[in-house]
N, C-alpha and C positions, 0 to 999 in steps of 0.2 A: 248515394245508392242505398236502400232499402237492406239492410241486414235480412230481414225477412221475406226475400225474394224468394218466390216459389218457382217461378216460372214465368219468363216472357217473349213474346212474339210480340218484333221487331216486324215493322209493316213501312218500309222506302216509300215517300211520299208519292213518287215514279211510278207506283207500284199500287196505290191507293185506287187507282182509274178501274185498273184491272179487279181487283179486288170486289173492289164496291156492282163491277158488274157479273161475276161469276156468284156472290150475292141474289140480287135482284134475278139471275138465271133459276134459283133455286137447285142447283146442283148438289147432289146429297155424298158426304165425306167418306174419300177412299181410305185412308190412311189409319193406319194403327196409329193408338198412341205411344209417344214419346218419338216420332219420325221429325225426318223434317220439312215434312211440309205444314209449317205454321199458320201458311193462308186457309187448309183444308179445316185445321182446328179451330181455326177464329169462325168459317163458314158452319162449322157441327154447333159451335159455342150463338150463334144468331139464331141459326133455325130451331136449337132449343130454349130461346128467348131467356138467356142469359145474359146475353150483351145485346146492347143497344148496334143497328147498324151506323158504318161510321159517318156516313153523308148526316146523321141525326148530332152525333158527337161534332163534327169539324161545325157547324151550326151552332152548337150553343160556344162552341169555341169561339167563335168568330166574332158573336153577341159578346163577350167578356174579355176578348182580349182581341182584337182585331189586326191583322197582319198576312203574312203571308207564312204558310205551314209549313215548317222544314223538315218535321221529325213525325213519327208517329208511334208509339208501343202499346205491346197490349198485354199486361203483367197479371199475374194473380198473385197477393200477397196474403199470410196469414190473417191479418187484423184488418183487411178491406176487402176481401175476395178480388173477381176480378176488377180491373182498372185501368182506363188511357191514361196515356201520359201525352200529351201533346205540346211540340215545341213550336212557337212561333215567333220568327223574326217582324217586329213591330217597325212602323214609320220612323223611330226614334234610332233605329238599330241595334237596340236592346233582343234578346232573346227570351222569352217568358216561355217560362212549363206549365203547365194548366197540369191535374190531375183531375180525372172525374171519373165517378162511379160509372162501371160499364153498363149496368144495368139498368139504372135509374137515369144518369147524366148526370146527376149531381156534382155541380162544383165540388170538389174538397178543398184544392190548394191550387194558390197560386202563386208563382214565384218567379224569380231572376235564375237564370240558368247557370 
């Protein structure tokens, strides 16, 4: 874990369907910040093209490490601003973390869980 964890939103793969379609709705964010509705800040953090939406991200995920997506997070850290983290269980049964720029998609890292 990231000593320099600012803050992240934790998105249930379960939960990613939902997500990605209250998105695509354009629905504009209730919540104050530091609440806990995380899905509301990741939707305020898209419509002001800050982060990439996630159907873009699990795509270039999928391009670079191919598997099935167990995990999903959406971090802002001092030295990368915001950031996915994405877990994927591979054909092999391995677990790999992808990190990628939220806003760009940029690969950063990739690694064994």
């Amino acid at each position: 874990m990231n000593m320099h964890l600012i803050r992240r939103i934790a998105i249930p793969c379960s939960f990613a369907a939902v997500l990605l379609a209250a998105f695509a709705l354009g629905l504009s964010p209730r919540a104050q910040a530091g609440s806990h509705d995380d899905h509301v800040e990741a939707r305020a953090l898209l419509q002001r093209g800050e982060i990439l939406p996630l159907s873009r991200i699990l795509a270039i995920v999928q391009q670079r490490v191919p598997g099935d997506v167990v995990e999903v997070e959406l971090e802002h850290g001092k030295h990368h601003g915001w950031e996915y983290e994405v877990k994927v269980l591979t054909a092999q049964g391995r677990v790999r973390e992808v990190k990628l720029n939220a806003r760009t998609g940029e690969v950063r890292k990739v690694e064994d869980d």
